[in-house]
C-alpha positions in Angstrom: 140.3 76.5 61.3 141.6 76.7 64.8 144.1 79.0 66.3 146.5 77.1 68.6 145.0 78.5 71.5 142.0 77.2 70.6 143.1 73.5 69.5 144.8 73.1 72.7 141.9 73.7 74.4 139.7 71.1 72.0 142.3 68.3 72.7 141.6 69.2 76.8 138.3 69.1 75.9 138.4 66.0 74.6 140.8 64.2 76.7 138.1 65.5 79.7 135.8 63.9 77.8 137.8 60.4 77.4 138.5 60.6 81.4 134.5 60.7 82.4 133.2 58.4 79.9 136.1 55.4 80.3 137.3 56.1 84.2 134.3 53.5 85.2 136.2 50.9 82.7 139.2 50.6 84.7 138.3 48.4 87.2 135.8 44.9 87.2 133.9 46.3 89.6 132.9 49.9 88.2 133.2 48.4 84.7 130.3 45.7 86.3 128.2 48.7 87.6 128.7 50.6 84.6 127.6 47.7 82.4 124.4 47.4 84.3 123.3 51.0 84.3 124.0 50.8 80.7 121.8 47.4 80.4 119.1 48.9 82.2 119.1 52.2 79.8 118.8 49.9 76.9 115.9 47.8 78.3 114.3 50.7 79.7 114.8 52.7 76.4 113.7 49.3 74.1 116.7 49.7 72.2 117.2 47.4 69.3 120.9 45.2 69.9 122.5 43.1 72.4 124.9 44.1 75.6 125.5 40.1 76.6 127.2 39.7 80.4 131.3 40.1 80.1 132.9 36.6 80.5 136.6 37.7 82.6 138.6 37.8 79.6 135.8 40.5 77.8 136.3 42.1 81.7 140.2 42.1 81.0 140.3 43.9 77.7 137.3 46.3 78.9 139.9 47.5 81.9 143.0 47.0 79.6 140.9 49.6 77.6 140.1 51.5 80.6 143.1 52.1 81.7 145.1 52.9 78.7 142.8 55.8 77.6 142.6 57.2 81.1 146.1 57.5 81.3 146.6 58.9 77.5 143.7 61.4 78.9 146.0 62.7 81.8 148.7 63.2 79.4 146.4 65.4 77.1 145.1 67.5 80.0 148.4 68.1 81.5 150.3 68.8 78.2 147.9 69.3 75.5 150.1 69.2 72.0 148.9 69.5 68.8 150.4 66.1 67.6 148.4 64.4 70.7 145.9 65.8 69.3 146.1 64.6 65.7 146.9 60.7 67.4 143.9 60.6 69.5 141.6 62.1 66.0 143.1 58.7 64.1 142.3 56.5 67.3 139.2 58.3 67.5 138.4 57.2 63.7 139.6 53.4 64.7 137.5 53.6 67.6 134.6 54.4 65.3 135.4 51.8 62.5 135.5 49.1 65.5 132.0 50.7 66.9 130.6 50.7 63.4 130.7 47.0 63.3 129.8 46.4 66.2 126.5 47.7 65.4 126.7 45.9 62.2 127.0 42.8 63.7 124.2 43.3 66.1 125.3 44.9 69.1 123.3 47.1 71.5 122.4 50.8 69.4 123.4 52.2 72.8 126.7 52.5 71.1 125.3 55.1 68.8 125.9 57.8 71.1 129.8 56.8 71.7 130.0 56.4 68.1 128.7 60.2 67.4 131.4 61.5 70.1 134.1 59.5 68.5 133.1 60.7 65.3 133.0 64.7 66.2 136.1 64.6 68.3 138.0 62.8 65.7 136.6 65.5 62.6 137.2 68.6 65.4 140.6 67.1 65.6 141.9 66.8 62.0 141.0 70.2 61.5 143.5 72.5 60.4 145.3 74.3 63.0 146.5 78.5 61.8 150.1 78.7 62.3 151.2 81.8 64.3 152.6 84.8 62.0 156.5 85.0 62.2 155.9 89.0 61.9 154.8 89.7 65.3 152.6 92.7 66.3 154.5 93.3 69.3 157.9 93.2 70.3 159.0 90.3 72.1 160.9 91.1 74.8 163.2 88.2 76.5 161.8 87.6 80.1 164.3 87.3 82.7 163.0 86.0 86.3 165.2 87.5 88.4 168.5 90.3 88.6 168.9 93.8 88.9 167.3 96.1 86.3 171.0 97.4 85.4 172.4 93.3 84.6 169.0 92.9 82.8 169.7 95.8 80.7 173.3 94.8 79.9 171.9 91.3 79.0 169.1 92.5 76.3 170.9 92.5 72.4 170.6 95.6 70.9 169.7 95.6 67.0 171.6 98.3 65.5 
């Protein structure tokens, strides 16, 4: 179980994540240097499966996909809400059904290692979060940012 502190750091973590893996699909040209690093690794590496050259319309959807999941990654960085965070864990689970046959259907077993990252974000996501206590330890005392001490004062409720 998470505390909320704690899952709004996982779904950082995880948009981070998203950002460095996919920011090389955005464009034909990083996407084409990606692709060969990744050919080479799975030649190299003997690794059963295919990673056939990208025709332009492959190149198309490959940046299309780039570019939509770095931009849902700088909205989880920058505001990292629990319900982003429950979104991306059910993409994450698509993303791993669409992997999944991929490998099925012969594709490179390169993809094993996105498929295991897909697979733990998505589980660490769909965790249960704790909800914060409505009986507070402390006090909670309204903050004001600016005003004399006296207007402060005069502002604050008192509870008889």
């Amino acid at each position: 179980m998470w505390t909320t502190a704690q899952y709004r750091r996982l779904v950082q973590g995880s948009a981070w994540y998203d950002l460095i893996v996919t920011v090389a699909f955005v464009t034909p040209w990083s996407f084409a240097a990606l692709h060969g690093v990744l050919t080479g690794v799975s030649q190299a590496l003997n690794l059963p499966g295919e990673l056939p050259p990208f025709e332009p319309v492959h190149m198309l959807m490959a940046n299309l996909l780039g570019s939509i999941v770095c931009v849902w990654s700088v909205l989880r960085i920058r505001d990292p809400q629990q319900v982003f965070g429950r979104y991306d864990a059910v993409a994450r689970f698509l993303f791993s059904a669409w992997q999944a046959y991929a490998l099925s259907r012969g594709a490179s077993s390169i993809l094993v290692v996105f498929l295991f990252f897909e697979l733990a974000w998505g589980i660490a996501q769909v965790l249960p979060v704790r909800t914060p206590s409505r009986a507070s330890p402390l006090p909670q005392v309204p903050q004001y940012p600016c005003g004399s001490e006296l207007a402060r004062d005069e502002a604050t409720p008192v509870n008889h």
